[in-house]
C-alpha positions as CSV (number, residue, x, y, z in Angstrom):
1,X,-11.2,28.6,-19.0
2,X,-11.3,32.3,-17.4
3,X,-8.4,32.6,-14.6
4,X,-9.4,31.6,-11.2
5,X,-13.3,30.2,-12.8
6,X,-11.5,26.9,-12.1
7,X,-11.9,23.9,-13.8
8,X,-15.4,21.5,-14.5
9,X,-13.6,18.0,-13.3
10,X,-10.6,18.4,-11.2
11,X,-9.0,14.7,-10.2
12,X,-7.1,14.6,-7.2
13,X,-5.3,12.4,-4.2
14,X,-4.3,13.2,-0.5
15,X,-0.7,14.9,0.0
16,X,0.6,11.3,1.1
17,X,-0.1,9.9,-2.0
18,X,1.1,12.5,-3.9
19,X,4.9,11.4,-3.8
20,X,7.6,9.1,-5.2
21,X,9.2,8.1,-1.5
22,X,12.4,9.6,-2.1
23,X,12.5,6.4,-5.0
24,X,11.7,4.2,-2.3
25,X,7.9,3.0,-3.4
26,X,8.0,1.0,0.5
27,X,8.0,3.8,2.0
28,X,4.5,4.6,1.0
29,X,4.0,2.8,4.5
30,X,4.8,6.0,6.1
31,X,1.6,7.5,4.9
32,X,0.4,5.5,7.7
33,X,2.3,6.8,10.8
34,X,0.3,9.0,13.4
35,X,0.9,12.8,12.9
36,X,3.5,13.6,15.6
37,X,5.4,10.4,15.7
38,X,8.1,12.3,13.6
39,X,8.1,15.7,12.9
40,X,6.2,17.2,10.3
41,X,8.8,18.6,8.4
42,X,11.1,15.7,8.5
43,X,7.9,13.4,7.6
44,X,7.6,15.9,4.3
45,X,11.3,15.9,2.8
46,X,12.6,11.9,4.0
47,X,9.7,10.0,4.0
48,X,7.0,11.7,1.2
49,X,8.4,14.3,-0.5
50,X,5.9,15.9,-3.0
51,X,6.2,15.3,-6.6
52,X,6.2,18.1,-9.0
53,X,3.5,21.0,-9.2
54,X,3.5,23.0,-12.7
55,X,2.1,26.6,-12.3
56,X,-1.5,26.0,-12.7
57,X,-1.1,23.8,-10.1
58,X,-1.5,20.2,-12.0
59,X,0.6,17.3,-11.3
60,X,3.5,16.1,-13.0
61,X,2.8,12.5,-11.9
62,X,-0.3,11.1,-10.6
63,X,-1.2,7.9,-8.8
64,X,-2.1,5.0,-11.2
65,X,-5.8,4.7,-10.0
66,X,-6.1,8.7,-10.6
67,X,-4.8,8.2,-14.2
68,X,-6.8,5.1,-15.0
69,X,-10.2,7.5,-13.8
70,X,-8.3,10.7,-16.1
71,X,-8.0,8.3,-19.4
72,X,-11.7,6.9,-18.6
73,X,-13.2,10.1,-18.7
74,X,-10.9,11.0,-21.4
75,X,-12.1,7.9,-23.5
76,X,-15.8,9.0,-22.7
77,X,-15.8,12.0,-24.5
78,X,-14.8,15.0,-21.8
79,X,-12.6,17.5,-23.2
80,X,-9.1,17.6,-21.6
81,X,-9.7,21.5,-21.1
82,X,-12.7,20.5,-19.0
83,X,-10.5,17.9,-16.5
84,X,-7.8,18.9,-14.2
85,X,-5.4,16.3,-12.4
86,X,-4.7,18.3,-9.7
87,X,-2.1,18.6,-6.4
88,X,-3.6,18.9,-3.6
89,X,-2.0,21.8,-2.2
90,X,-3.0,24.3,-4.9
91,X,-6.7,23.7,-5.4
92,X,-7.0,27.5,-4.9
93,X,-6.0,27.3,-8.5
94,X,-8.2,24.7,-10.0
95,X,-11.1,25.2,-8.0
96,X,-14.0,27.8,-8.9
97,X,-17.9,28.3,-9.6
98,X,-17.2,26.6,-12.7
99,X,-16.2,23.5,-11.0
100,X,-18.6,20.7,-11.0
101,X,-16.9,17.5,-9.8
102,X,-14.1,17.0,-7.1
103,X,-13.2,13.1,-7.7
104,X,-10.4,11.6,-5.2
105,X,-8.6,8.6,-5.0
106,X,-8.2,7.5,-1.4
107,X,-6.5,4.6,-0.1
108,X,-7.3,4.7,3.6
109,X,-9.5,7.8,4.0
110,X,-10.2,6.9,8.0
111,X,-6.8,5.6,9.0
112,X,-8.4,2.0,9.8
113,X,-6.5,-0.2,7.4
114,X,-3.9,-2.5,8.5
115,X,-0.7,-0.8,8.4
116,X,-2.5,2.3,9.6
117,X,-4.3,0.7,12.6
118,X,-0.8,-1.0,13.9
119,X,0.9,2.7,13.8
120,X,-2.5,4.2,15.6
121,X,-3.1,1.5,18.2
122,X,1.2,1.7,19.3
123,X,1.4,5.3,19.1
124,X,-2.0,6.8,19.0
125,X,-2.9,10.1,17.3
126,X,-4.3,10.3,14.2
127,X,-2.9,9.0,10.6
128,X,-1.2,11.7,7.8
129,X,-3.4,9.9,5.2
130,X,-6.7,10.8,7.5
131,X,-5.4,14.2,8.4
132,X,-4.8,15.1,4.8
133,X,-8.2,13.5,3.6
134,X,-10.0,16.0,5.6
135,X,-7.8,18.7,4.5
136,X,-8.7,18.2,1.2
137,X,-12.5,18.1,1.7
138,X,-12.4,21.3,4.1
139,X,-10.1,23.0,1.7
140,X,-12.0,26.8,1.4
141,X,-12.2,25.9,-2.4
142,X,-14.2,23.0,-1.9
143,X,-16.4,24.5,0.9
144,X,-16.8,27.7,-0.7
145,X,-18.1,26.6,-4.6
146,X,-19.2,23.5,-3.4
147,X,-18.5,20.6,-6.3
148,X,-20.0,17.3,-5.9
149,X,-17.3,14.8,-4.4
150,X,-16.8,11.3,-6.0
151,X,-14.2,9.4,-4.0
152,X,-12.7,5.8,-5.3
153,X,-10.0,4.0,-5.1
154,X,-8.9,1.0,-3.0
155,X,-9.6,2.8,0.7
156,X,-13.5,3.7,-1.0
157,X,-14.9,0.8,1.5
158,X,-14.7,2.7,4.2
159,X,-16.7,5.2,3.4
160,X,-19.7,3.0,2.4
161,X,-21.8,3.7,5.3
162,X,-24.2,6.5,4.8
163,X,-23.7,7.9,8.1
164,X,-20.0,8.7,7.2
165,X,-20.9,9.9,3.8
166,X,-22.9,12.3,5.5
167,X,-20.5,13.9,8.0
168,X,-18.0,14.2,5.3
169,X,-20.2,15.6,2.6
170,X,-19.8,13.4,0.4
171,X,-22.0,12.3,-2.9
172,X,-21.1,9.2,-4.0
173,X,-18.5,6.5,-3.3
174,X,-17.4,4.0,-6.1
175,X,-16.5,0.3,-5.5
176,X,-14.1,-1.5,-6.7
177,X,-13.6,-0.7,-10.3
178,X,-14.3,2.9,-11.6
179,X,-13.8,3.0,-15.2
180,X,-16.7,1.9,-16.9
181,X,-19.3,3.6,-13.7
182,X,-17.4,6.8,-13.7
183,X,-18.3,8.3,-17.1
184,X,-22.1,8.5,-16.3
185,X,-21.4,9.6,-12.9
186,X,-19.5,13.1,-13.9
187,X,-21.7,13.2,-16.6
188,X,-24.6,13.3,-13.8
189,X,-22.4,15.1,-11.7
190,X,-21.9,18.0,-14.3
191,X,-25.6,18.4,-15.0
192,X,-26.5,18.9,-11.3
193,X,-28.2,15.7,-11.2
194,X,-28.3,14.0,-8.0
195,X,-26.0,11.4,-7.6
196,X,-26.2,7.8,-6.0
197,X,-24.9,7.4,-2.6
198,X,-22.5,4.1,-3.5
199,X,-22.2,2.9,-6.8
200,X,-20.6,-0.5,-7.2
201,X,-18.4,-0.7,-10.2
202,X,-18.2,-3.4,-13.3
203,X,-15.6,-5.6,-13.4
204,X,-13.4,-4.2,-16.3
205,X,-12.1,-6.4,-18.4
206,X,-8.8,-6.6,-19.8
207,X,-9.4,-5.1,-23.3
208,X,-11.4,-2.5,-21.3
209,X,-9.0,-1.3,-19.1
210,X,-8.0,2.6,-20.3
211,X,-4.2,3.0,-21.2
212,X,-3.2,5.9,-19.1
213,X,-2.4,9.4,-21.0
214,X,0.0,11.1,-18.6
215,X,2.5,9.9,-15.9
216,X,2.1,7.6,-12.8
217,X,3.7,8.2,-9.0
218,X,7.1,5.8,-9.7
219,X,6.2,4.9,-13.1
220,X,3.9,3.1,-12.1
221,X,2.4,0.1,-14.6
222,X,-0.3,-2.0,-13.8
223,X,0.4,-5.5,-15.7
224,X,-2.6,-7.6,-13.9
225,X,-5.5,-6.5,-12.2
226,X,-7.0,-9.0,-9.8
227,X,-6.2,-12.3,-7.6
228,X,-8.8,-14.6,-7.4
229,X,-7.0,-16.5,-4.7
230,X,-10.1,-15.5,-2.6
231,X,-8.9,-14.8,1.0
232,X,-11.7,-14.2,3.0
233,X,-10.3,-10.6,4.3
234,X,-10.1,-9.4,0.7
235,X,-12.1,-7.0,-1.6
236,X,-14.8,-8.7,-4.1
237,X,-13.4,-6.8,-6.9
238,X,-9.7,-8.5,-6.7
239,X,-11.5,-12.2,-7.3
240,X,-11.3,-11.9,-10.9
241,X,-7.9,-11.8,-12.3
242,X,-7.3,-10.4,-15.5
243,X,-3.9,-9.5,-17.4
244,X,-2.7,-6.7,-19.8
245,X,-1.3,-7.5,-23.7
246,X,2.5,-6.6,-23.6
247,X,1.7,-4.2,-26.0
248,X,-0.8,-1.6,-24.0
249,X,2.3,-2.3,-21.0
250,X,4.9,-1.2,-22.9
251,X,3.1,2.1,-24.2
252,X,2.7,2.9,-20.7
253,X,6.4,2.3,-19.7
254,X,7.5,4.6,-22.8
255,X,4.6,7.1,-20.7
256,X,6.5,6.9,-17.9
257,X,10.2,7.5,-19.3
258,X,9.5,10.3,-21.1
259,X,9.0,11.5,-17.6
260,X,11.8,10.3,-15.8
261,X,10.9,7.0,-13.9
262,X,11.6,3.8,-14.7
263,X,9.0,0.9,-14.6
264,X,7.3,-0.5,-11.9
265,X,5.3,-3.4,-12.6
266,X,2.5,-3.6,-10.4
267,X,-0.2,-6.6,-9.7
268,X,-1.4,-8.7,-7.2
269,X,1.0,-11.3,-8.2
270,X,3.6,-10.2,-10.9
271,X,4.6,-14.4,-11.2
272,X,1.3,-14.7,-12.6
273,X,1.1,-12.7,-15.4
274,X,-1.0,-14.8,-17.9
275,X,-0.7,-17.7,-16.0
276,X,-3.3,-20.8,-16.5
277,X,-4.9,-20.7,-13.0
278,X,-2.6,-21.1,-10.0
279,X,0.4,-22.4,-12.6
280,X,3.2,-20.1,-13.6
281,X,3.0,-19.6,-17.1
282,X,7.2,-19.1,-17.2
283,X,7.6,-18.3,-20.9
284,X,4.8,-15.3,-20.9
285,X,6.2,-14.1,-17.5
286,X,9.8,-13.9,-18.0
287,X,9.4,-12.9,-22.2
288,X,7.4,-9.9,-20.5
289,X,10.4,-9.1,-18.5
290,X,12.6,-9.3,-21.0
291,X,10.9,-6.9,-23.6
292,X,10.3,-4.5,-20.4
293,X,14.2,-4.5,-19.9
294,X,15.4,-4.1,-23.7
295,X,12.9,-1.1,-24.0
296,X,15.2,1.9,-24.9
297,X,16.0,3.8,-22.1
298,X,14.8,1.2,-18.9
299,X,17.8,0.9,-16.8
300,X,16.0,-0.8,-14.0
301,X,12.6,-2.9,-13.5
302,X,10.8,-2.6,-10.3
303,X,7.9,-4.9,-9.2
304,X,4.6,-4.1,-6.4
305,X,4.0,-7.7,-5.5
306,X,3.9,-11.5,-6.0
307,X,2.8,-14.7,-4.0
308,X,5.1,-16.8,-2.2
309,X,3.0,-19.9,-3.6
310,X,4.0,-18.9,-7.1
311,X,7.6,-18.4,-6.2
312,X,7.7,-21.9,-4.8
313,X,6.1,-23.6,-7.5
314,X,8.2,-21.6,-10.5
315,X,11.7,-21.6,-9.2
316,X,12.8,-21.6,-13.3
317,X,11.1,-18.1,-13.6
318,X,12.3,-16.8,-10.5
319,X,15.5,-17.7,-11.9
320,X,15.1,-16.4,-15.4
321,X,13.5,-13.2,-14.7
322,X,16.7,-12.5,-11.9
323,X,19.4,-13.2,-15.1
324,X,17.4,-10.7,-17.3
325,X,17.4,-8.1,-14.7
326,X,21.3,-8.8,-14.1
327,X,20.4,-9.4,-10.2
328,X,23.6,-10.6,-8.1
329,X,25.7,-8.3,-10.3
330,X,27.8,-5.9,-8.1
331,X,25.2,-7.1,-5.2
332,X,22.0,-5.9,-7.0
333,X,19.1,-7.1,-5.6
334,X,15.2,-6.7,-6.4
335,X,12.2,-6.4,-3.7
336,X,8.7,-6.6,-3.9
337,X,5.2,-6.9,-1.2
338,X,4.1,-10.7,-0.1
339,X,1.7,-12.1,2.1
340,X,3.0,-15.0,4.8
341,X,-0.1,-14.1,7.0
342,X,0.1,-16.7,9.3
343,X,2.3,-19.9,10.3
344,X,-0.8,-21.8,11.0
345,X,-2.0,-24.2,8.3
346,X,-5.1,-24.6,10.1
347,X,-5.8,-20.9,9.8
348,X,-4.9,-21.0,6.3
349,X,-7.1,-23.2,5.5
350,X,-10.3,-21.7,7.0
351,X,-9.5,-17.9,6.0
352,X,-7.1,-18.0,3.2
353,X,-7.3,-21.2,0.9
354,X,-6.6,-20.1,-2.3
355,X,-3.2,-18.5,-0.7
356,X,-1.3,-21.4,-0.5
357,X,-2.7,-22.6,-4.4
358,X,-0.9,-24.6,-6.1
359,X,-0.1,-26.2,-3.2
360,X,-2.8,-27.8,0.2
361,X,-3.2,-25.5,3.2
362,X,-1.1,-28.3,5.3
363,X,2.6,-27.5,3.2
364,X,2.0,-23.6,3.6
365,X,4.7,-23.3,6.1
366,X,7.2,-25.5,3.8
367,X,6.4,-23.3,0.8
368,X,7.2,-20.4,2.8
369,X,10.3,-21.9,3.5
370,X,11.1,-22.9,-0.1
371,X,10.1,-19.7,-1.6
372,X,12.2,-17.5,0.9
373,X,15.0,-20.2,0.3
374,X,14.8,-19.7,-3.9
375,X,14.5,-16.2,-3.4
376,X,17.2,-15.8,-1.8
377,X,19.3,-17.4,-3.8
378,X,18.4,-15.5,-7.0
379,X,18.8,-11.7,-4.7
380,X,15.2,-11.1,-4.4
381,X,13.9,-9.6,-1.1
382,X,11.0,-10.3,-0.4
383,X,9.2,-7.5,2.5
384,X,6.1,-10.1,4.3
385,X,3.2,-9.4,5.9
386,X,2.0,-10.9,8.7
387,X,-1.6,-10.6,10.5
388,X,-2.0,-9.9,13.9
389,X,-5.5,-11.2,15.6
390,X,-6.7,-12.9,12.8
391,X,-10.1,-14.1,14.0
392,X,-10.7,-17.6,15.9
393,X,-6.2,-17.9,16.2
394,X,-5.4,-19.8,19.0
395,X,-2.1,-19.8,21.1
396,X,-0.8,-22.5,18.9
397,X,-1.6,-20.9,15.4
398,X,0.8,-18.1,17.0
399,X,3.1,-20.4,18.2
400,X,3.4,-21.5,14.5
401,X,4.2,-18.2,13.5
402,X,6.9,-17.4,15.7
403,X,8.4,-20.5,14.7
404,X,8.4,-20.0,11.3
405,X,9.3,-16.2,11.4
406,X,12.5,-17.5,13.5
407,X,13.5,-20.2,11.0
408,X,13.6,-17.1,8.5
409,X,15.8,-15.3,10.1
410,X,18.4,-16.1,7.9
411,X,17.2,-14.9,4.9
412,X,17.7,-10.8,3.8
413,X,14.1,-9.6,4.3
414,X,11.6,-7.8,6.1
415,X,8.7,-9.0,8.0
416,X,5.7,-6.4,9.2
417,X,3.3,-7.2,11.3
418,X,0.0,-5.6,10.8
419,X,-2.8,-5.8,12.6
420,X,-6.2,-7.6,11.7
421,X,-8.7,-5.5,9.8
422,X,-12.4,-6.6,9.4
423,X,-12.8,-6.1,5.9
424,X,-14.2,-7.7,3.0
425,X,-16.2,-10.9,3.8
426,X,-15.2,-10.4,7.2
427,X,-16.4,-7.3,7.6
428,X,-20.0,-8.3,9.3
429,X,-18.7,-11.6,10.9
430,X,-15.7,-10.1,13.3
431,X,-14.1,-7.2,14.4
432,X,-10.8,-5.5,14.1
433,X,-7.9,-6.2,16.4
434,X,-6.5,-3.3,18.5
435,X,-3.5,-3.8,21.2
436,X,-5.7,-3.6,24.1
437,X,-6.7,-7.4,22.9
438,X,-3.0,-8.6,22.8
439,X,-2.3,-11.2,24.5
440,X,2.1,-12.2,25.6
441,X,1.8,-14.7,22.9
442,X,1.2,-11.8,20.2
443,X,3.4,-9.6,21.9
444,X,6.0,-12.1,21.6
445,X,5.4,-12.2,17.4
446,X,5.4,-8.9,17.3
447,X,8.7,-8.6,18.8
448,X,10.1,-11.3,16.9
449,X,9.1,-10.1,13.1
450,X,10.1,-6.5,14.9
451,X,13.3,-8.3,15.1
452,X,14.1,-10.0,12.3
453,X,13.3,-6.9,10.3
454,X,15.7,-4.5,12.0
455,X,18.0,-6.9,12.1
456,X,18.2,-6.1,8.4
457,X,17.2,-2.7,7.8
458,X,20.3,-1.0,8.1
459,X,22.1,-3.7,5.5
460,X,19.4,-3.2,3.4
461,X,19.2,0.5,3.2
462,X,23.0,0.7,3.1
463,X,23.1,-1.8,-0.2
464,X,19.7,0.2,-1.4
465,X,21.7,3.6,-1.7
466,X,24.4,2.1,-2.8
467,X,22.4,1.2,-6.1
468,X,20.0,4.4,-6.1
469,X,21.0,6.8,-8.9
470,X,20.2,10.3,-8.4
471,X,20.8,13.2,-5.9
472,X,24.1,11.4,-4.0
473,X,23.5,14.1,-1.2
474,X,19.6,13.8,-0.8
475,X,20.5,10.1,-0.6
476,X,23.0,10.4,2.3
477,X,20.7,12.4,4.3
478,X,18.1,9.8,3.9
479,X,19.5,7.0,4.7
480,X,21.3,9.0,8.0
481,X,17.6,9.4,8.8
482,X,16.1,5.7,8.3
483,X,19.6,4.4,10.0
484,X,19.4,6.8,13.4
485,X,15.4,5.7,13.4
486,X,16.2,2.0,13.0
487,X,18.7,2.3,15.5
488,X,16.6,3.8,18.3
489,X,13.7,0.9,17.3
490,X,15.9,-1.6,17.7
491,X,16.7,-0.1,21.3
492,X,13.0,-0.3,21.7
493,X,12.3,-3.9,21.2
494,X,15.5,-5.0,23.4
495,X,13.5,-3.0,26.3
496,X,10.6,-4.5,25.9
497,X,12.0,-7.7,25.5
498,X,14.8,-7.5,28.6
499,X,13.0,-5.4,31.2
500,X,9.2,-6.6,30.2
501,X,9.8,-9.9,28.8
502,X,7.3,-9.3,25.5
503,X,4.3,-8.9,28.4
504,X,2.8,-5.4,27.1
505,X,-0.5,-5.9,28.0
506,X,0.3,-7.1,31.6
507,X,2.5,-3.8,31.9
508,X,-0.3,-2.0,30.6
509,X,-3.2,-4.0,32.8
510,X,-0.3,-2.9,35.9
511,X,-0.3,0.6,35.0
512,X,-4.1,0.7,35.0
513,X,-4.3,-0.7,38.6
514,X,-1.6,1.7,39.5
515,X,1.2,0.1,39.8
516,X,2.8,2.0,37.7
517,X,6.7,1.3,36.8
518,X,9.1,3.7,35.1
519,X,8.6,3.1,31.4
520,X,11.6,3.2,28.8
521,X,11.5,6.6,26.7
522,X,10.8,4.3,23.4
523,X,7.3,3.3,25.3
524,X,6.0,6.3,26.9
525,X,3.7,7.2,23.6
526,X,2.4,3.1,23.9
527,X,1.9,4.1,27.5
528,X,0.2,7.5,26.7
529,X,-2.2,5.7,24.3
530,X,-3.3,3.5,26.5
531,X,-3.8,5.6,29.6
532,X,-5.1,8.8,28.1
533,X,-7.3,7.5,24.7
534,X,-8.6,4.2,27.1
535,X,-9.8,6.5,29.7
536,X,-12.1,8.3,27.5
């Protein structure tokens, strides 16, 4: 390739996804906080530093999705000369008449996602990960030559709707899984063919999906692909679950170490890994483990996520997998994403059946119970969703919930709230849930898991930097930021719960009318929201 002609398929992500969280995959949440909520250069070094540019501008690491679409096209016959995995700061260098295709994975292009909408709807503004989506599409590169724009990934739903295609430029979205659409697509793409607007991808099955042929963000591995518990809210493309052999895993932890990080396993629900149904299969699960943690060179296993139902129904491998990883030892401890959701068996059972599988919609708060109980004692910590607004919840579904976050509070763990997206097979049957509907009763969860998590957020960064290996002094500073920031939220919800007694909306609904009463500092960007975007 001639200097500065730039490259035929350059593979890319927005700046927010482009980082390793300072080691701390969880804080990948702070991709969704409004521009301006913290300064932008603070944002940049604590929360998402960048990972590592070489000089042509490629990518040392790359999220897995990215490298999954990179081994596709690989696998389909492009040259490796031809594709360029690129950062997204120096497309100046990648980007020229020769280029052909500009494919990005996006997780919440629009800023609408759960996480996302909860950060917009308190503080208002707009998110980093939308900010830097547009910044990558109006990047003079991409205006100026002009390549056709392919955007996947798990945000790609979003951007469904011709209308919004249009007014971003884009050609063609892809739909749950890329890897066996995406080859014909460049190939279209290269050859100045026109491309369709939104292309559904095939289910890919497990022989089928690609083994990666560089580095993922945090090592990393994708073990499972897939639920199948079928919650109403959820993408069609996570209904069938499918697992990875052992072997194709451990190629792509050896991948990763050669570049520094150490594994994490990522799936829907690492418990299940070749499971019969909604049953733990224990010996494939924990022998997984264990030939993940002898590899040469692993001194630590992370894990993405796993189901409080499976925890509650496979106490053994919870068990096993915790003596394998030597967790208790000198107060090591491992974390990973669940879903509680609601309190509300009724609600379980009407949106989220399969959640609660093995077990009936009417023990889902016991299991909860029993899973956080077993998790805790085997120094697991478990960080829990919770849905806010979820539609048709009554003031005693809520009820259930703030019951059952309080009879958790004992347990070392964190508990977000996020707000109700329509999504999936909701999508066309409700709408999304914004603060201006919140009524005391969800203020009063919202306080509560608000609570309970900073509660523990300062043990829990304390004991996480005590185990992190690395730069001691980068370390310090960071968790001297997260501490002073937990600090001054935890003055936050003690105002809102002494001076306004969890009622947000009624002081909001006051201020309207006028009668307008000092607000604490912590609440004047809630206030702003409300009175200056509401207005409009």
């Amino acid at each position: 390739m001639a200097k500065n002609k730039g490259y035929k398929i350059v593979l890319t992500a927005n700046r927010t996804l482009m980082s390793h969280y300072n080691g701390l995959v969880f804080l990948g949440f702070g991709a969704c906080v409004s521009k301006g909520v913290i300064p932008d250069k603070l944002y940049f070094s604590a929360f998402c530093p960048s990972i590592g540019v070489n000089r042509d501008g490629s990518t040392t690491n790359a999220p897995c999705g990215t490298r999954k679409i990179e081994a596709a096209l690989l696998n389909n016959g492009f040259k490796s000369e031809d594709i360029m995995v690129a950062h997204p700061d120096h497309l100046d260098k990648v980007i020229g008449p020769n280029t052909k295709v500009l494919s990005i994975t996006e997780i919440d292009p629009l800023g609408i996602a759960p996480a996302t909408s909860m950060f917009r709807n308190m503080f208002g503004g707009e998110a980093y990960m939308s900010i830097k989506f547009e910044e990558l599409l109006n990047h003079p590169n991409v205006q100026e030559y002009k390549p056709k724009i392919i955007i996947g990934g798990p945000g790609a739903w979003q951007l469904e709707d011709a209308e919004i295609r249009n007014r971003f430029g884009l050609d063609s979205v892809i739909i749950g899984d890329g890897e066996k659409v995406v080859g014909k697509l460049v190939e279209k793409a290269v050859n100045n063919k026109e491309l369709p607007g939104v292309v559904h991808g095939e289910v890919v099955g497990e022989e089928e999906i690609p083994l990666i042929k560089n580095p993922t963000i945090d090592g990393i591995v994708e073990i499972s692909r897939g639920c199948g518990r079928g919650c109403k809210f959820c993408a069609p493309n996570l209904k069938r679950f499918r697992c990875l052999p052992v072997e194709h895993i451990l190629k792509e932890v050896e991948l990763n170490l050669q570049s520094g990080r150490q594994p994490l396993l990522h799936a829907e629900d690492i418990l299940r890994y070749k499971a019969k149904g909604f049953h733990v299969n224990t010996g494939a699960v924990t022998d997984l483990f264990r030939q993940i943690s002898s590899y040469p060179e692993v001194d630590q296993v992370q894990i993405s996520h796993f189901a409080l139902s499976s925890v509650a129904s496979a106490p053994d491998a919870v068990e096993e997998i915790s003596n394998i990883l030597n967790l208790g030892e000198n107060g090591k401890w491992l974390s990973g994403q669940t879903g509680i959701e609601t309190g509300s068996p009724r609600l379980i059972n009407d949106i989220m059946g399969g959640k609660c599988k093995p077990y009936t919609p009417e023990e889902w708060p016991q299991v909860v119970m029993d899973a956080f109980q077993i998790l805790s004692d085997n120094s697991w910590v478990p960080v829990s969703t919770l849905i806010i607004g979820i539609p048709g919840e009554t003031e005693h579904d809520i009820q259930l919930t703030i019951d059952l976050v309080r009879e958790l509070k004992e347990f070392k763990s964190i508990i977000v709230p996020l707000f109700f997206v329509s999504q999936g097979g909701l999508r066309k049957k409700s709408e999304s849930f914004s603060m201006d509907k919140m009524t005391r009763k969800e203020c009063e969860l919202l306080m509560e898991s608000w609570r309970h998590s900073l509660n523990w957020a300062e043990i829990l960064l304390d004991e996480y930097f005590k185990m992190a290996k690395g730069n001691h002094v980068k370390s310090f500073l960071a968790k001297r930021i997260f501490a002073f920031s937990s600090r001054k939220a935890k003055e936050m919800v003690k105002m809102c719960e002494n001076e306004y007694d969890y009622n947000m909306p009624a002081m909001v609904n006051d201020a309207r009318n006028g009668d307008v009463k000092l607000l604490p500092q912590p609440l004047h960007s809630i206030y702003n929201y409300f009175m200056l975007e509401k207005r409009q």
